[in-house]
C-alpha positions as CSV (number, residue, x, y, z in Angstrom):
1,X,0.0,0.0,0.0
2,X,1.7,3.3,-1.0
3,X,1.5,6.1,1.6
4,X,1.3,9.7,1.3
5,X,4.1,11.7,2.9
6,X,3.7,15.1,1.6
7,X,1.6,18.1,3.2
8,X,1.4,19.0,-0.9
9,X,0.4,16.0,-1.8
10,X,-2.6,15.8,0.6
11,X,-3.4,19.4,-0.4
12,X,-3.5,18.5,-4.2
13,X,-5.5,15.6,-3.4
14,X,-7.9,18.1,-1.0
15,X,-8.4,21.1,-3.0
16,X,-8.4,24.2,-0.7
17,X,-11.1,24.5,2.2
18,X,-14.0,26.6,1.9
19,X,-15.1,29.7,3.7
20,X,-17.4,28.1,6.4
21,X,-14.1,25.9,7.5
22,X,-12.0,28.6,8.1
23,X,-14.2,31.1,9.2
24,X,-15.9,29.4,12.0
25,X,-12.5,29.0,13.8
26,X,-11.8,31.9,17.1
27,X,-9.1,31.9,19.5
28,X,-11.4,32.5,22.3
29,X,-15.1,31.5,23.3
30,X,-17.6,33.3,21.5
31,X,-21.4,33.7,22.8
32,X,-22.7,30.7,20.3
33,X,-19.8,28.8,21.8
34,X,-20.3,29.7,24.9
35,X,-23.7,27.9,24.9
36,X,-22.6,24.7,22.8
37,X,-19.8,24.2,26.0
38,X,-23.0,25.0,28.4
39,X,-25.6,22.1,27.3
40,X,-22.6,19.7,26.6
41,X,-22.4,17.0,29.3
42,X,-19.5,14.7,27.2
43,X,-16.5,15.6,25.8
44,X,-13.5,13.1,24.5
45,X,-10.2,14.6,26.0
46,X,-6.4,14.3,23.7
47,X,-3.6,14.4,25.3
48,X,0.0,13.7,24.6
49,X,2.9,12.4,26.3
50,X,6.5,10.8,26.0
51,X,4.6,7.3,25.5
52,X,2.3,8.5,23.0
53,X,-1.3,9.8,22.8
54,X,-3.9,9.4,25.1
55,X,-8.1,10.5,24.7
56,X,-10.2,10.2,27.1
57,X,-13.9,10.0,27.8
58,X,-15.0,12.9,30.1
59,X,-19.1,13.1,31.2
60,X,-21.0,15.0,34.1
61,X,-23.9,16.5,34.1
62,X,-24.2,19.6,31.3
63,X,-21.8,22.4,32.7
64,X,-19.9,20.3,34.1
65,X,-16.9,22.5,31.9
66,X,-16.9,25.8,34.0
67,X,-16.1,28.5,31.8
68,X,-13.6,31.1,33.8
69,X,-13.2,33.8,31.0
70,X,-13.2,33.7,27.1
71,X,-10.2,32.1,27.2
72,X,-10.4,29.8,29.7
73,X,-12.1,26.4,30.8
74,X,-11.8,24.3,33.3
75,X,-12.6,20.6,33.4
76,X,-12.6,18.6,36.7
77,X,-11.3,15.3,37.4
78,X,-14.1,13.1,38.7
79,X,-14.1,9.9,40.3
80,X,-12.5,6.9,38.0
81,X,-9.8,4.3,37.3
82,X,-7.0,6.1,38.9
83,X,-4.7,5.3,35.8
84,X,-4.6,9.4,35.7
85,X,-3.4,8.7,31.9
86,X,-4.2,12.3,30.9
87,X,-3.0,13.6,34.0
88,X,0.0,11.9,33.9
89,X,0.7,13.8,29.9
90,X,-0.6,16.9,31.2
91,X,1.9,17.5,33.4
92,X,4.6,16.7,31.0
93,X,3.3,18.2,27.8
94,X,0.5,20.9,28.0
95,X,-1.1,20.6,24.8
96,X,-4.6,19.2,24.9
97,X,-7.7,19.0,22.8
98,X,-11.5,18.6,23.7
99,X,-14.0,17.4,21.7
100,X,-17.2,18.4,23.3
101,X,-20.9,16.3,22.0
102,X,-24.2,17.1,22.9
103,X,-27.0,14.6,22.4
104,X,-29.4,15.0,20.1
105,X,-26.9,18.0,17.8
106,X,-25.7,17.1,14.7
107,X,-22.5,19.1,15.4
108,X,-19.5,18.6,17.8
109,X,-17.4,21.7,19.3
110,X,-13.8,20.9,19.0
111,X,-11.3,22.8,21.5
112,X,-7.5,23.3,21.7
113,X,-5.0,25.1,23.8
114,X,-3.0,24.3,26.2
115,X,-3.6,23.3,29.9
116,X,-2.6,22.9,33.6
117,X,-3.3,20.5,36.3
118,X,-4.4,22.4,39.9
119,X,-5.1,21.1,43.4
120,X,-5.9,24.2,44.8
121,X,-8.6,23.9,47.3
122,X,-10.7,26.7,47.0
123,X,-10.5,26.1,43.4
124,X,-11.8,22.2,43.9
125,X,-14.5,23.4,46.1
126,X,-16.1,25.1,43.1
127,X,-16.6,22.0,41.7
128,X,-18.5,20.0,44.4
129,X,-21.3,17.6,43.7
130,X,-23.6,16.0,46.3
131,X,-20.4,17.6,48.9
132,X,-18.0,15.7,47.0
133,X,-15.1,17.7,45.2
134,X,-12.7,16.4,42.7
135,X,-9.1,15.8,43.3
136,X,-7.8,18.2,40.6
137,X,-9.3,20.4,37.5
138,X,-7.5,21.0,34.5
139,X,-7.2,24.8,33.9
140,X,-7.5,25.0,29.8
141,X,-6.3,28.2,27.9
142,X,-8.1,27.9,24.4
143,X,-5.9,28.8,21.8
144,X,-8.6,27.6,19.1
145,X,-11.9,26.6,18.7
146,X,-14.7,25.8,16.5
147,X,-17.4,23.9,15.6
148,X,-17.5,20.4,13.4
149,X,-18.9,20.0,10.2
150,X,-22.0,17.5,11.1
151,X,-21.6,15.2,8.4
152,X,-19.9,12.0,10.5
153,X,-22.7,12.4,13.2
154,X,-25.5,12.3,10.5
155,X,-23.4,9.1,8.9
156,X,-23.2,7.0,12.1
157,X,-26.7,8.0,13.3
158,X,-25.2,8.4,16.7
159,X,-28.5,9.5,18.3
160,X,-31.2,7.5,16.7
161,X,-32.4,5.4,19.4
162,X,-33.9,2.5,17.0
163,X,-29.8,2.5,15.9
164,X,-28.6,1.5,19.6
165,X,-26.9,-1.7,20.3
166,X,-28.5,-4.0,22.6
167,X,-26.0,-3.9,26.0
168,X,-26.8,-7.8,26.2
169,X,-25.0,-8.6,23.0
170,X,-21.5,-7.2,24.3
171,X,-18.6,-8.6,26.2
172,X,-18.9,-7.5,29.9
173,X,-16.0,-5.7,31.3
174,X,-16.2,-8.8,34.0
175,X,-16.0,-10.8,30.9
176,X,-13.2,-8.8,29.1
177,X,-11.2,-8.9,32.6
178,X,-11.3,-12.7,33.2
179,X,-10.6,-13.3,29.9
180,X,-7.4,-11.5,30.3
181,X,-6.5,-12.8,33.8
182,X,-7.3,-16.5,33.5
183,X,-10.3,-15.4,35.5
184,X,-8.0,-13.7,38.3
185,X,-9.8,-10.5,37.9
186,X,-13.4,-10.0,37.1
187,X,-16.4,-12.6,35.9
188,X,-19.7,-12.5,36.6
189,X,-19.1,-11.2,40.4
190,X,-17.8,-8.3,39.0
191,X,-20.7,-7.3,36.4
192,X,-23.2,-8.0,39.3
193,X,-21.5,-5.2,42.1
194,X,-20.6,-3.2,39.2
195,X,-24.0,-1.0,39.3
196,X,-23.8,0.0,43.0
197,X,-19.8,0.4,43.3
198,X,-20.1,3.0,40.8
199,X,-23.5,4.5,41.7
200,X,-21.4,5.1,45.1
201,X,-18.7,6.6,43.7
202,X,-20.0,8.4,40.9
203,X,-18.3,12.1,42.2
């Protein structure tokens, strides 16, 4: 399979974008902006260290992305895994990208700048949910952002509900984990306590 290697050769092959790619594109949030990042409650999180690249699946409830000024978000770190993979880059390399979805729009707002992790307390306490705060927020300053062209949302039919795959037909992360461990870790004792472990330690 050949490959191409050439920024001109993709840009022959491309043509030249049109006006409503490069005009919807602002270096700080805007007012229709502004209210794409305050109904979103999910947003896919890139980040990049010395090991590679890393995205990450961020959700709360919608404005759950404070906005500080118009140039500057900031995304809390809610209850998970621990494996702080983004975290981890973000300390080390500060570039960072959001890609912010909200159900039912055809479009996605992407984000990118350039970020910071903070433990500051008073900060945290800004962030609190049922009297739960997050360990740290990631303080974002937005360098660019704009919104997506709709088309790959329309293609996937990503919000049709007839479209949805049945739960019941996929592997089980108990399933997926004692597959992998010989059956150290996981199984069916892990899908069972799965619903309440995480409905207590959703924040």
């Amino acid at each position: 399979m050949s490959a191409i290697t050439t920024i001109a050769d993709l840009e022959q092959l491309y043509g030249v974008p049109n006006d409503a790619s490069t005009e919807k594109v602002a270096d700080k949030i805007t007012p229709p902006y502004r209210a794409l990042i305050e109904r979103s409650p999910f947003a896919g999180l890139a980040t990049v260290g010395p090991e590679g690249l890393d995205c990450s699946p961020r959700g709360d409830l919608p404005g759950f992305i404070h906005i500080h000024d118009d140039k500057t978000l900031m995304l809390p770190d809610r209850h998970g895994n621990n494996r702080i993979d983004s975290l981890r880059n973000v300390v080390r390399d500060p570039r960072v990208a959001l890609m912010l979805l909200i159900p039912g729009s055809t479009n996605a707002l992407r984000i990118n700048g350039r970020a910071i992790v903070s433990a500051d307390a008073e900060l945290l306490n800004t962030f609190r949910v049922k009297g739960k705060a997050p360990r740290t927020v990631m303080v974002m300053t937005i360098e660019e952002i704009y919104f997506q062209c709709g088309r790959a949302i329309l293609r996937s039919d990503l919000w049709n509900p007839a479209r949805h795959v049945d739960a019941a037909t996929l592997p089980t992360p108990g399933q997926i984990l004692a597959s992998m461990t010989d059956n150290r870790v996981g199984g069916d004792d892990y899908d069972r306590a799965w619903p309440e472990r995480a409905s207590q330690t959703m924040w």
